[in-house]
C-alpha positions as CSV (number, residue, x, y, z in Angstrom):
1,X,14.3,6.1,-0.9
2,X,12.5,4.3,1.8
3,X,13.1,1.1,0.6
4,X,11.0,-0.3,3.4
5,X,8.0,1.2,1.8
6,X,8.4,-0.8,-1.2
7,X,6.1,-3.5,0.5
8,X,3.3,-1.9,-0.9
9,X,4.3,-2.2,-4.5
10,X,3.7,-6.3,-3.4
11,X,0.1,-5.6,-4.5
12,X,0.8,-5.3,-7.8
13,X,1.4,-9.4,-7.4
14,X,-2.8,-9.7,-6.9
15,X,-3.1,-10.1,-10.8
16,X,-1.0,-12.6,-11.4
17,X,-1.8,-14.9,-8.3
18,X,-5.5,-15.0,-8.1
19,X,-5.6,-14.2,-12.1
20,X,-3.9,-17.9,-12.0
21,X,-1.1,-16.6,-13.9
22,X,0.9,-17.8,-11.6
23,X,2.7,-21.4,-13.3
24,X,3.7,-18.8,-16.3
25,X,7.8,-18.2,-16.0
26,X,7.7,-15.3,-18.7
27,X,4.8,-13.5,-16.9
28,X,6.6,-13.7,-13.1
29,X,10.1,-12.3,-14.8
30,X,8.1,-9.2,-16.2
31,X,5.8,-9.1,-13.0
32,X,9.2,-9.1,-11.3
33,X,10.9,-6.5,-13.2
34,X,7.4,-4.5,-13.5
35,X,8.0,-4.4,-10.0
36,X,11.5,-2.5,-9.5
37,X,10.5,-0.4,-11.7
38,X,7.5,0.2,-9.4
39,X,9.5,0.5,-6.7
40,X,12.0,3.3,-8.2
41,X,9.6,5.1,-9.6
42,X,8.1,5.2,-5.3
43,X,11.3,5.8,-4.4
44,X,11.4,9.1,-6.3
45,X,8.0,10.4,-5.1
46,X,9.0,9.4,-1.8
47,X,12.3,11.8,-2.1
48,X,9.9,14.6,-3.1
49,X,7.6,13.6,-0.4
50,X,10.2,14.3,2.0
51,X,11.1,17.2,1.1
52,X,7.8,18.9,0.7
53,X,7.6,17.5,4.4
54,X,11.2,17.9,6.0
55,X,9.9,20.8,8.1
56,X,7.0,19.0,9.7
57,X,8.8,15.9,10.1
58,X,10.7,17.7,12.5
59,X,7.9,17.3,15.2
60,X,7.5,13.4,14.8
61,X,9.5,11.5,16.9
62,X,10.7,9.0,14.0
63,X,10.6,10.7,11.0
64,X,12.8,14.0,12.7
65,X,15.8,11.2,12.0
66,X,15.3,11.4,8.2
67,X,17.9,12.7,6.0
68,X,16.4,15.9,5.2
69,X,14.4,16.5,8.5
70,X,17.7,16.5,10.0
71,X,19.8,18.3,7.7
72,X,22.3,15.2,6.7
73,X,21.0,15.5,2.8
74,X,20.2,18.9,0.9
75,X,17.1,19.7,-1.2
76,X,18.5,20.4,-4.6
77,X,20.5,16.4,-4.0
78,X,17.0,15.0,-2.9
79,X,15.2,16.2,-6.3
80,X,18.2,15.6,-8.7
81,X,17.6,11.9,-7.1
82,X,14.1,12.3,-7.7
83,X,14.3,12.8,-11.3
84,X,17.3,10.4,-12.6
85,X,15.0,7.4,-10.5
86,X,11.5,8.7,-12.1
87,X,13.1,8.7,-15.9
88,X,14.9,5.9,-15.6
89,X,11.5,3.7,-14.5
90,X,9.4,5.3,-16.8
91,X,11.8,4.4,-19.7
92,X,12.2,0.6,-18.7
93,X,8.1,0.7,-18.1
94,X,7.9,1.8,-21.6
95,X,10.1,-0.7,-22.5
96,X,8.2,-3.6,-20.6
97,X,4.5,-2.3,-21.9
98,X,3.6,1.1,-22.9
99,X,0.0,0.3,-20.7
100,X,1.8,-0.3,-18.3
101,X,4.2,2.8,-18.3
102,X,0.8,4.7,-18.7
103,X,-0.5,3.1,-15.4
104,X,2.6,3.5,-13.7
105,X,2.5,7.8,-14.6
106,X,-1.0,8.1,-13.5
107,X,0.3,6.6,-10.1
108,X,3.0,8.8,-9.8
109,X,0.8,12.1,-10.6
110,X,-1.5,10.6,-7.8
111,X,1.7,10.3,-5.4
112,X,2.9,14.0,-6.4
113,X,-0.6,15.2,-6.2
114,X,-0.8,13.6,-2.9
115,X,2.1,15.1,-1.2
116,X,1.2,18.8,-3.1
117,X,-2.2,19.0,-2.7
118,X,-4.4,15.9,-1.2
119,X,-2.7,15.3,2.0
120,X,-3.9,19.0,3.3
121,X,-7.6,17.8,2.5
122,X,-9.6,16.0,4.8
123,X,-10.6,12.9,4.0
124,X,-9.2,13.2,0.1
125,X,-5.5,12.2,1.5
126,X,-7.0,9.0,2.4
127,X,-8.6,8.2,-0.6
128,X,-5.2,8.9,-2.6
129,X,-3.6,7.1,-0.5
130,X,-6.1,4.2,-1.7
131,X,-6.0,5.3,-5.6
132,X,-2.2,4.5,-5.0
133,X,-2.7,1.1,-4.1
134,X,-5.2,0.3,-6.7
135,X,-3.1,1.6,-9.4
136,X,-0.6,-0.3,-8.4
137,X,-3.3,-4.0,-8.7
138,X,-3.6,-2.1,-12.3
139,X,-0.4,-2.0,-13.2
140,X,0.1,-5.9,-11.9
141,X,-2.8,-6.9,-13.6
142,X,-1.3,-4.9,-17.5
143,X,2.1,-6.9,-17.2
144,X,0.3,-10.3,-16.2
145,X,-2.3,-10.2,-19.0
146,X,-4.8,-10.9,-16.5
147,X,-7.8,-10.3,-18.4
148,X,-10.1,-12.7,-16.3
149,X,-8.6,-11.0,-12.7
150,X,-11.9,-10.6,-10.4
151,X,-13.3,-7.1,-9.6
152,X,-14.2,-8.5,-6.5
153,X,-10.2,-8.1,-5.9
154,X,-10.0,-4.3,-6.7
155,X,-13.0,-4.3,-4.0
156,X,-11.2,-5.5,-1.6
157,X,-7.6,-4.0,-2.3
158,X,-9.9,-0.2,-2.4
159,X,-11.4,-1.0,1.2
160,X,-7.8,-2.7,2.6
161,X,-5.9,0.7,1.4
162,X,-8.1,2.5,3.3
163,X,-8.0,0.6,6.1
164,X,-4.4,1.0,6.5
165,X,-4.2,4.4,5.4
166,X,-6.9,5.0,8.4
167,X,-5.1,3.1,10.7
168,X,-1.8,4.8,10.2
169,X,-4.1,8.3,10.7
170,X,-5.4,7.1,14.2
171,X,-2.2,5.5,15.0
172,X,-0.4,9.1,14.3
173,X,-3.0,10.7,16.5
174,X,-2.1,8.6,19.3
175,X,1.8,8.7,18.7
176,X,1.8,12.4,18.5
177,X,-1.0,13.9,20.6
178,X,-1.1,17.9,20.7
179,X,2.0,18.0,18.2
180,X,-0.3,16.3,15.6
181,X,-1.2,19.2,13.5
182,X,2.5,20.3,13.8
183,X,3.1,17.1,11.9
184,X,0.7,17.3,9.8
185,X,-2.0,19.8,9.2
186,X,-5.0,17.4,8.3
187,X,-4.9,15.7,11.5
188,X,-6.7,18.8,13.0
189,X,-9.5,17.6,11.4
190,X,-9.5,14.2,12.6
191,X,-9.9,13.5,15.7
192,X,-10.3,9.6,17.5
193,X,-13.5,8.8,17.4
194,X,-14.3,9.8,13.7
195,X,-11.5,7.7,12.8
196,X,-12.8,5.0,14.9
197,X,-15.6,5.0,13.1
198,X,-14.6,5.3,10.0
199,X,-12.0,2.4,10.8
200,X,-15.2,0.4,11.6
201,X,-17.1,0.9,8.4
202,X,-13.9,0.0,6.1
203,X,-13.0,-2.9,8.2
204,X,-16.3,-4.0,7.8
205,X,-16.8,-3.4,4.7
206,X,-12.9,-5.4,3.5
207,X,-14.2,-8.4,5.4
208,X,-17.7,-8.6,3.7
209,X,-15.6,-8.1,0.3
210,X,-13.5,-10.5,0.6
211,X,-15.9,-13.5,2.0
212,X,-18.1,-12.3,-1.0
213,X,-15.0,-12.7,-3.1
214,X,-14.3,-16.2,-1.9
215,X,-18.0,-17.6,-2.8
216,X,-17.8,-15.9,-6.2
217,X,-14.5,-14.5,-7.6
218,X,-13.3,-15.8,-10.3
219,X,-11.1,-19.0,-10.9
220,X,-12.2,-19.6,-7.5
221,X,-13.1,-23.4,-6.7
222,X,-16.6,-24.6,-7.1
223,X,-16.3,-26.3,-3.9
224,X,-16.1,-23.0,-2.0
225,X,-12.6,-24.0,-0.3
226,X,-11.3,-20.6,-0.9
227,X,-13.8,-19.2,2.3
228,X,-11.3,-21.2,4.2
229,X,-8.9,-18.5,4.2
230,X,-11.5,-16.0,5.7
231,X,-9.7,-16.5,9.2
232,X,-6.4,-15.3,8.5
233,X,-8.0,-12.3,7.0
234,X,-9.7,-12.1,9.9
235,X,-6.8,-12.0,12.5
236,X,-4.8,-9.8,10.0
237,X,-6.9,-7.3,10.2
238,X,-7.8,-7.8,14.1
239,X,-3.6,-7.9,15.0
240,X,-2.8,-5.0,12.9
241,X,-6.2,-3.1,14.8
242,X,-4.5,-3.8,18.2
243,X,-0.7,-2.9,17.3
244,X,-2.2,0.6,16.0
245,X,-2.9,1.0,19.1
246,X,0.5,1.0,20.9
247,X,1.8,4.3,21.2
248,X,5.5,2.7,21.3
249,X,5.3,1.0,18.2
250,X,8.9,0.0,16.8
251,X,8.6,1.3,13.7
252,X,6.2,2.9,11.0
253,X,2.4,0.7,10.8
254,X,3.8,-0.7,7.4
255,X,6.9,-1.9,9.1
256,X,4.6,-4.0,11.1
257,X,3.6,-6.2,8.3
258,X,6.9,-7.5,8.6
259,X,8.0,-6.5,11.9
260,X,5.5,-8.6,14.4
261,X,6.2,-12.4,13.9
262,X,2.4,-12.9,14.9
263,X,1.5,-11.0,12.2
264,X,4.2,-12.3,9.4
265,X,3.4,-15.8,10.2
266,X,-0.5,-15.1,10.1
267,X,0.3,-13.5,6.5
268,X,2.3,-16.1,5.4
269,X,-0.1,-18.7,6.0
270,X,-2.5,-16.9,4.4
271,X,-0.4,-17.0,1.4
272,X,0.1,-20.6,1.0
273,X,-3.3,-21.3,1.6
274,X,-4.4,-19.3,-1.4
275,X,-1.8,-21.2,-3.6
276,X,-2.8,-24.4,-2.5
277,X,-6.3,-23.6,-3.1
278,X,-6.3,-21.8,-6.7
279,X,-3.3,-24.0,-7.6
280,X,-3.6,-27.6,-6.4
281,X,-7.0,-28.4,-5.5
């Protein structure tokens, strides 16, 4: 189920933080139950991910330890799980908004398309990847009611999805050398440099975003404080550059985001610093 993974369903939280929906109770129960169903419904692509995979995943180094790659859980088991945890979230997202259970579908067609169809198409599997993440700011910003929630925000969340996704292309790349297109076919069409560049343009691009963002998103304060919090985005982005490069990095590139205490407490601070802005000043 990869419960790991479920980090990413965090972004779903955007809305109701910089939507300054924040101080409502009601709103961060249902953002709150939103989210496990989020995360079951990731869980269940994640199974049929893994099977679609379990041959290649035999030539990675990590992911030849998962139950299927290694034979500890059959198929038919991995898709019954599949199911039961894809009907059971979309009945509770129907029962917590029916735009939202909408929202959350169209994310899990782009997950099943991803693992059936994008991921053997250059280029395209990245910008799934990054469809993913902004459906799941969508489906944040449905529960919270966040009507006022910044564009500037789905900007930036676009160009960080892609980042990471990029990142975790170059980092496999490295990781897995001449067994790369074993892995996964795609990577025979990307090779280091192209993804160096393109790694350029996007982290350009999510830093420009984001500083515009801070000068004129909305609910941000008139006194510009908000471009205070430019750094942390800053060293984010420039730690998680230089552990992508490692090629014995303990654990997957979204493990990271909680795995390297540098890069937890630079997050972390970069969290209470938005509060304190949008919130108390």
């Amino acid at each position: 189920m990869h419960p790991r993974r479920w980090l990413k369903n965090l972004f779903m939280f955007a809305a109701l933080v910089f939507g300054m929906k924040f101080a409502s109770p009601s709103l961060i129960v249902r953002s709150v139950g939103a989210f496990f169903c989020l995360c079951l419904l990731s869980s269940a692509a994640y199974l049929i991910n893994d099977v679609v995979d379990a041959e290649r995943d035999k030539h990675h180094p990590r992911k030849q330890d998962r139950p299927l790659a290694a034979g500890r859980l059959e198929r038919s088991s991995a898709l019954g799980g599949a199911i039961v945890l894809a009907s059971v979230s979309l009945v509770v997202a129907v029962i917590l908004d029916h735009r939202f259970a909408l929202v959350v579908l169209a994310f899990f067609v782009v997950e099943i398309a991803y693992s059936f169809v994008f991921a053997s198409f250059v280029i395209l599997d990245v910008l799934a990847i990054a469809a993913a993440f902004m459906l799941r700011v969508m489906a944040g910003s449905v529960v919270a009611g966040a009507t006022t929630f910044s564009p500037w925000l789905y900007v930036c969340g676009s160009f960080l999805a892609l980042f990471l996704a990029l990142c975790k292309r170059r980092q496999e790349l490295i990781v897995l050398g001449d067994l790369a297109p074993k892995h996964r076919k795609v990577l025979s069409d990307y090779s280091s440099p192209l993804l160096v560049e393109m790694i350029a343009v996007v982290t350009s691009s999510t830093v420009i975003a984001y500083s515009l963002y801070t000068f004129w998103g909305a609910h941000v304060p008139e006194n510009k404080s908000m471009m205070l919090t430019i750094p942390f985005v800053l060293y984010g982005i420039f730690r998680y550059l230089l552990l992508m490069q490692r090629r014995d990095l303990p654990g997957s590139p979204e493990e990271m985001l909680i795995k390297d205490p540098p890069l937890v407490i630079n997050n972390l601070l970069w969290g209470a610093a938005v509060l304190a802005i949008l919130y108390l000043f």
